[in-house]
C-alpha positions as CSV (number, residue, x, y, z in Angstrom):
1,X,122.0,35.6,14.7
2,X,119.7,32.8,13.0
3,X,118.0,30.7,15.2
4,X,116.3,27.2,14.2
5,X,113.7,25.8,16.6
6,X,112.9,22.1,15.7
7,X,109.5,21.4,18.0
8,X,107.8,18.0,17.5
9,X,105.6,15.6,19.4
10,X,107.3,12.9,21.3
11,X,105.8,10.1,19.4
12,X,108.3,11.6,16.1
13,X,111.0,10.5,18.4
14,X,110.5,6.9,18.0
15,X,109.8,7.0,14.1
16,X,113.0,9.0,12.9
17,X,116.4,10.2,14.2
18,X,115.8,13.3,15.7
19,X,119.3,14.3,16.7
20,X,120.2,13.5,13.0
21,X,117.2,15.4,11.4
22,X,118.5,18.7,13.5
23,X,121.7,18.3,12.2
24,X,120.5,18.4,8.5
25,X,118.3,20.8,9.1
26,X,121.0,23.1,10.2
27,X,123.0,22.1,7.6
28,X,120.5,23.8,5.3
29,X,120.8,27.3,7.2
30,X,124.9,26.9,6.7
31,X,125.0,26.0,3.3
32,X,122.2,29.1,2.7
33,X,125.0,31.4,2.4
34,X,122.7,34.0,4.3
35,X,124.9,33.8,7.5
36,X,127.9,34.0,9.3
37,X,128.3,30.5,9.8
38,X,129.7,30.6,13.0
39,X,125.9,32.6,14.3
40,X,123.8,29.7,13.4
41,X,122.3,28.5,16.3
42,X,119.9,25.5,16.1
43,X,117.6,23.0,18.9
44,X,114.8,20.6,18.7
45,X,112.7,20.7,21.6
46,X,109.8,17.7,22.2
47,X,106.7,18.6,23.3
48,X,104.9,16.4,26.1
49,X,101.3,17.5,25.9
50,X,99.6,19.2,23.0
51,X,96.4,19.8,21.0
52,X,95.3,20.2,17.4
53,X,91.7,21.1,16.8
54,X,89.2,18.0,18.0
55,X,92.0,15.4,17.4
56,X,93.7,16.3,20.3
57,X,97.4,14.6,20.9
58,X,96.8,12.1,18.3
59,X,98.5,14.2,15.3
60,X,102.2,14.0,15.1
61,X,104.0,17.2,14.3
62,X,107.6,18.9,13.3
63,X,107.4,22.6,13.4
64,X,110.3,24.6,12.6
65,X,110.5,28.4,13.7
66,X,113.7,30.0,12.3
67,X,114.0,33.3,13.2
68,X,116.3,35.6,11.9
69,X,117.7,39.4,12.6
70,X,115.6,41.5,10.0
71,X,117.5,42.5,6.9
72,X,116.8,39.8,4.5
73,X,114.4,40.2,1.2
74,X,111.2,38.2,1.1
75,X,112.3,35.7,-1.3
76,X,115.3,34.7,0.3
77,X,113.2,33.6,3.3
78,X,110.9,32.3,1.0
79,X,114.1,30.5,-0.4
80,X,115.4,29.3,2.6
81,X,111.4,28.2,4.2
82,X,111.4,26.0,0.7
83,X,114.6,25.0,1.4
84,X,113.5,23.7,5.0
85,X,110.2,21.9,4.1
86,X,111.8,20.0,1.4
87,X,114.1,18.5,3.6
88,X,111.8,17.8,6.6
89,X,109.2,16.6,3.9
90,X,111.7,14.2,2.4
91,X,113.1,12.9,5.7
92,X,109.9,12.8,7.7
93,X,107.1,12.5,5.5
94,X,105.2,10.1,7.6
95,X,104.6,13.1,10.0
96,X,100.7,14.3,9.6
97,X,101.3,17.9,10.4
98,X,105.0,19.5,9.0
99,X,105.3,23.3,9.2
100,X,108.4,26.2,8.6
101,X,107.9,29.7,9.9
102,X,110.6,31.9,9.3
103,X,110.3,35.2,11.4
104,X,112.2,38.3,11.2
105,X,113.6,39.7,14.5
106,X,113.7,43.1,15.6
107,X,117.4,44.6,15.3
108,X,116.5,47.8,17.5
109,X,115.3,45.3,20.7
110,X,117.3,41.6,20.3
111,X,120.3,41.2,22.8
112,X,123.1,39.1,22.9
113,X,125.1,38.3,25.4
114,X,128.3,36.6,24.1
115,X,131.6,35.3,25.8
C-alpha cells in the first residue's frame, strides 16, 4: 500500500516536467520489487505559499514522502530513499532544496477502503 507524495513549489513547475518527473519517480517504486505493483499509489501536489528559514518563498523545493505499510528492513528503505534522490537529483538538480522521507505506516491503524 506504498504511497509517493511528490510536493514542490510552484515555481518547479515552469523549470521541469512535472507530470513526467511523477511518472519516473513511480517508476522507481515499481521496478523496486518491494510491492505489489498494482498497490503503488503515487501524486505530486504544488504548494502555493511556503517558508524556509529567513529566505522565505524564494527557495524552490521537491519533497518526496513515500510512505509504506511497516514490514520492510532498514536498508531496503534506505535502498529505495537512494534510489529516489538519485533520480530527482539527476532530473531536477537545478532545484535548491531536494528531499526523500520514507515513513513506515502503522499496520494495526491504516484503512483501506477499496472497490
Amino acid at each position: 500500500m506504498p504511497h509517493l507524495v511528490m510536493e514542490y513549489s510552484n515555481s518547479v513547475e515552469e523549470r521541469l516536467n512535472i507530470p513526467g518527473l511523477l511518472e519516473d519517480l513511480h517508476q522507481v517504486a515499481l521496478d523496486s520489487q518491494l510491492f505489489d505493483v498494482p498497490s503503488v499509489k503515487s501524486r505530486a501536489v504544488r504548494c502555493y505559499h511556503w517558508l524556509v528559514g529567513e529566505s522565505a518563498d524564494s527557495i524552490d523545493f521537491i519533497h518526496i514522502t513515500f510512505s509504506l505499510l511497516e514490514g520492510r528492513s532498514e536498508e531496503q528503505k534506505a535502498w529505495l530513499s537512494t534510489q529516489l534522490m538519485t533520480l530527482l537529483a539527476a532530473s531536477a538538480g537545478q532545484v535548491e532544496s531536494l528531499t526523500v522521507d520514507i515513513r513506515d505506516m502503522d499496520k494495526g491503524t491504516f484503512q483501506r477502503r477499496a472497490q
